[in-house]
N, C-alpha and C positions, 0 to 999 in steps of 0.2 A: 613706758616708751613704745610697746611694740602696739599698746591701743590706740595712742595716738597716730600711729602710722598707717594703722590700718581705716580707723575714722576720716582721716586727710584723705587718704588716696580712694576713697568713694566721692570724695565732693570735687566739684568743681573749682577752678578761680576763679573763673570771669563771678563777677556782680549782677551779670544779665542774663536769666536763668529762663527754662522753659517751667512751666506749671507743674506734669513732671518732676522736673530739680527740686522742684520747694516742695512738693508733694512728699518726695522721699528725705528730702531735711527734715519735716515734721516727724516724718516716720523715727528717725534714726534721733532726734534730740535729745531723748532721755542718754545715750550713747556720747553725745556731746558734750550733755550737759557735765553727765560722771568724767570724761577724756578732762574737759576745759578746769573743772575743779580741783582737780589732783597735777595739775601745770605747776609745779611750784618757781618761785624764782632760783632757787636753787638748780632747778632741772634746767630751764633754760637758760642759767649761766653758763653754761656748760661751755656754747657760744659755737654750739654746732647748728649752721646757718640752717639747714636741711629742718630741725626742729623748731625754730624759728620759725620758718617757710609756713611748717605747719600749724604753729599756734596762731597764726596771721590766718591763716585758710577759715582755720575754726570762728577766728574774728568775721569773717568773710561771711559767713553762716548767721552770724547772731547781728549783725550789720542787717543781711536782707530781711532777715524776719522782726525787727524792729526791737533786739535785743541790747539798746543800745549799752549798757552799765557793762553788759557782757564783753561784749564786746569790748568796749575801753579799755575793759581791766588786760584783757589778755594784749590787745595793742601796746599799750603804756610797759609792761613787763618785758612785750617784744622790741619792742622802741629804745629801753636800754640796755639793751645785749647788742642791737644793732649797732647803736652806737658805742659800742665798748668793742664791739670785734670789728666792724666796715669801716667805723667813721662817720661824721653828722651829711657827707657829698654821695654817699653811696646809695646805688639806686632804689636798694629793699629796705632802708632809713628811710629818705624821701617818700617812698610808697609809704609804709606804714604812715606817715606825721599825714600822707592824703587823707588817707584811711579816715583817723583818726579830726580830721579837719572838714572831712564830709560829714560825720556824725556829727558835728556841734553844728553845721547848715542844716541836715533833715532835722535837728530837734527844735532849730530858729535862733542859734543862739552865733547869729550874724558876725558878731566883730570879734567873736572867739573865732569863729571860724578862719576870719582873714588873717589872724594871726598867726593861724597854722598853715595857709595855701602860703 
């Protein structure tokens, strides 16, 4: 837990990153990569949103850098915690299902994707 915390609170949220930001994601990905592998769904049932928060961030990372399967997996894991502690109306549910609805548009896979906006 205290890796993931500390992996999260070096990256950004926004999506829209300076060259910089992605410069130092590359740097830090083997970091990521070990953080996002060892996410079990056990961990994140836990259903403490804070951790959450940050497995979505980590999403966030492998999202920009066109890691899309990465990214899914940790979305989809976060996606039913969210919905098991917030509710399907809550606003870090909804983020996450974007999230998650923008990867099937950047991969082309069109009317998956409106199913999820």
């Amino acid at each position: 837990m205290e890796a993931l915390k500390i992996i999260a609170s070096a990256l950004k949220k926004s999506m829209y990153q300076s060259t910089a930001d992605w410069v130092f994601e590359q740097q830090v990905m083997p970091h990521i990569n070990a953080v996002a592998k060892h996410i079990s769904s056990q961990y994140l049932a836990l259903n403490i949103t804070k951790i959450l928060d940050k497995a979505c961030k980590l999403g966030d990372v492998f999202t920009r850098h066109g890691r899309y399967k990465q990214a899914m997996d940790l979305y989809g894991q976060a996606l039913a915690e969210y919905k098991k502690a917030l509710g399907l109306d809550h606003p870090d549910t909804l983020s996450t299902v974007k999230n998650m609805a923008s990867i099937f548009h950047k991969q082309g896979r069109y009317q998956k994707a409106l199913k999820w906006y």
